[in-house]
N, C-alpha and C positions, 0 to 999 in steps of 0.2 A: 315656467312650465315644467313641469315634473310628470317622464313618463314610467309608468310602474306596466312591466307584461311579464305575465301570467302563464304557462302550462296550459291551463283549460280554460274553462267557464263557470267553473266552481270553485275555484281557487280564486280567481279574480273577484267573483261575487262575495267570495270568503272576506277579500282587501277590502273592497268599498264599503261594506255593511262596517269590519273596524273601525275604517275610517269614522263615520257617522257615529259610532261609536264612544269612540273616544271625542268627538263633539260634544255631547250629551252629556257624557261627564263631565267635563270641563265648564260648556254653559247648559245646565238644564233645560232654561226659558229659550231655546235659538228658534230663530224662523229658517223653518230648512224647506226650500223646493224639491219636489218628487217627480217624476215623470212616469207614466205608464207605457205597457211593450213587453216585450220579450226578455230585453238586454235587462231591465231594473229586477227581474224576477226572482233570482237567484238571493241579491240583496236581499228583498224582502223576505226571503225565506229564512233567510238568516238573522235579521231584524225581529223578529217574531219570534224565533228561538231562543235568542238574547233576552229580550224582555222577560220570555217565559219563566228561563233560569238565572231572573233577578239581574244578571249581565246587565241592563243598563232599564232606564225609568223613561218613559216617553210621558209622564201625565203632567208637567212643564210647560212640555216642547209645542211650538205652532208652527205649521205645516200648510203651504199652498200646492196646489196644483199646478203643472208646467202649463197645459193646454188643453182645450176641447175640440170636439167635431162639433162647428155650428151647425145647428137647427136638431143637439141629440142633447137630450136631459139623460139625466142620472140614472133613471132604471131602463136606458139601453144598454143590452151587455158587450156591446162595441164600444161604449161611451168611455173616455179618459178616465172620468169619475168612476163609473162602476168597476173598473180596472185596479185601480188605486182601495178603492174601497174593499174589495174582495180579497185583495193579497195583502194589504195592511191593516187600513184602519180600521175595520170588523174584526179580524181576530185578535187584534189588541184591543180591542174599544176604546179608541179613542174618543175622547170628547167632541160633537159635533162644532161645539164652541171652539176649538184649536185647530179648526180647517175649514181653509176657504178653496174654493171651486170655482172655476166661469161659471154663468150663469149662459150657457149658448144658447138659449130660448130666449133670452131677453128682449124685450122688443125695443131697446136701445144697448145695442151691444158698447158703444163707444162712451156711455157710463158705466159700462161693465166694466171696461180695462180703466177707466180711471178711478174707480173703486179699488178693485186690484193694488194699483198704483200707488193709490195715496194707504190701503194695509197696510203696503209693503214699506211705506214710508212710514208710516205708524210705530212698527217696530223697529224703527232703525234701521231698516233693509235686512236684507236676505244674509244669513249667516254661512249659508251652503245651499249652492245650485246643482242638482243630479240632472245631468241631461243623458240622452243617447243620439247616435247622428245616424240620419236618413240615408239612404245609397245617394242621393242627390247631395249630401252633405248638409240637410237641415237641419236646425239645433230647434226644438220643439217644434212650433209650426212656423218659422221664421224662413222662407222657403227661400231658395237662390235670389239671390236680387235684395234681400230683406235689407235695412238700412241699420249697419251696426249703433248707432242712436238712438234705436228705438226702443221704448219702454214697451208695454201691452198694447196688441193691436190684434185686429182681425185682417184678414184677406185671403186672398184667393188661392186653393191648392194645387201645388203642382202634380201633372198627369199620373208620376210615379210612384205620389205619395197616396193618390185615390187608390190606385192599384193595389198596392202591399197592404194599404190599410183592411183591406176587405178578407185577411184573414183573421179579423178579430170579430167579425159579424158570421151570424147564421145564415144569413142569405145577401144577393150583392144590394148595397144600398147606397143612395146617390150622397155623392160628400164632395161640395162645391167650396168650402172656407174653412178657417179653422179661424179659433181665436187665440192667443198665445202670450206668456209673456216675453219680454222683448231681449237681445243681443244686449241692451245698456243693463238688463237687467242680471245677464252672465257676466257682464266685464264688472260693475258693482258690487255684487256677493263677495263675501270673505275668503269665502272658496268656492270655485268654479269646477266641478268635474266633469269629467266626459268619461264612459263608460261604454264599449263596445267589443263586440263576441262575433268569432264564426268567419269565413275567408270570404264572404259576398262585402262583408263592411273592409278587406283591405283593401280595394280600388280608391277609395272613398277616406281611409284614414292617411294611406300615403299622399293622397293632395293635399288633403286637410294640413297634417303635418309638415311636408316637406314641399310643398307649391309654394305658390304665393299665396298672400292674405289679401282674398279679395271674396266681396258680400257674396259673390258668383258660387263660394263656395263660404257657409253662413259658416260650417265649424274649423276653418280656418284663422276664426275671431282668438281661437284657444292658441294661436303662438304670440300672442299678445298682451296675453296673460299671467301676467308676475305669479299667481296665487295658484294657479290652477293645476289640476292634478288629474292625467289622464292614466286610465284602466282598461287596456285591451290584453288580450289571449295571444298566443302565438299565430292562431289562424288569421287575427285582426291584423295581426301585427308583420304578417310574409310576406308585403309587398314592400316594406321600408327598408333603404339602405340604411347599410353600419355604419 
């Protein structure tokens, strides 16, 4: 585990965007997971600059999604998708064919994650995982208690995660599960990041990092991790001893 902090939230965002970067050149074709929020935004902004000024080629590259709100399609502007969509693959025009999505309307979600699954085994697995971690310490929607074994699944959200969510919606909206890919699927990728901003996420990155490793706390998975490469700010980063 390799931790890289940052000054700000724009320098940081500066790091990861290289990072991903310099993946792209190296394998064009990679399967990279995205996550939608706050924390990934900055990247994206910079991702999009890059490509614009030639800096790197994304028409390769295949792209899944971390997670959704079940029972939200695509043209909800709270939805994962439409998040991801808006800051990335729209202003790059991505190929609709080199990203896959939940399908959180499906009326069997648990072929959904094993579609997912068997993608991601398609390509060989995940070349690079972009996650962010929740105040609860969840690593997509893989919520405390999640079983680090686990591939794609759906279940149930925690109290705190309905809460914070509701600042990506216009109005409050009931959000009972999510669907997600799984913990086996962070420790499998070639590289694993973790990416976090701002002094609410230090409570949350000092257990992570320096607790124990335990599902109680899902991004705690990331001290276990040969490959992984974490990206926080100073403010993420004020609660960890030297």
């Amino acid at each position: 585990m390799k931790l890289h902090t940052y000054p700000d939230y724009n320098t940081m965002s500066k790091a990861v965007a290289d990072l991903v970067v310099t993946l792209i050149n190296q394998k064009p074709d990679s399967l990279i997971c995205f996550p939608s929020g706050d924390s990934p935004t900055g990247m994206f902004s910079y991702l999009v600059q890059y490509a614009n000024n030639g800096q790197v080629d994304f028409s390769q590259t295949n792209f899944v999604g971390l997670d959704e709100w079940v029972g939200l399609d695509r043209t909800n502007d709270g939805s994962c998708t439409y998040f991801l969509e808006k800051h990335f693959f729209t202003p790059l025009n991505i190929s609709p064919g080199k990203v896959k999505f939940f399908n959180a309307v499906a009326d069997d979600l648990d072929a959904e994650c094993q579609a997912m699954n068997k993608h991601i085994d398609n390509h060989g697995g995940l070349d690079m995982m972009v996650v962010g971690v929740g105040l609860n310490g969840h690593i997509g929607l893989n919520e405390p208690g999640s079983d680090f074994h686990s591939y794609a699944h759906h279940s149930p959200l925690a109290a705190i995660t309905v809460e914070v969510a509701q600042k990506y919606f216009t109005t409050d909206t009931v959000l009972t599960e999510g669907i997600t890919l799984g913990l086996r699927h962070l420790a499998e990728a070639a590289v694993p990041v973790l990416i976090a901003s701002g002094s609410k996420k230090a409570p949350i990155i000092a257990e992570a990092l320096q607790g124990c490793v335990t599902n109680d706390v899902p991004a705690s998975i990331f001290k276990t991790l040969q490959n992984a490469q974490i990206f926080i700010d100073d403010a993420a980063a004020a609660q960890l001893e030297a």
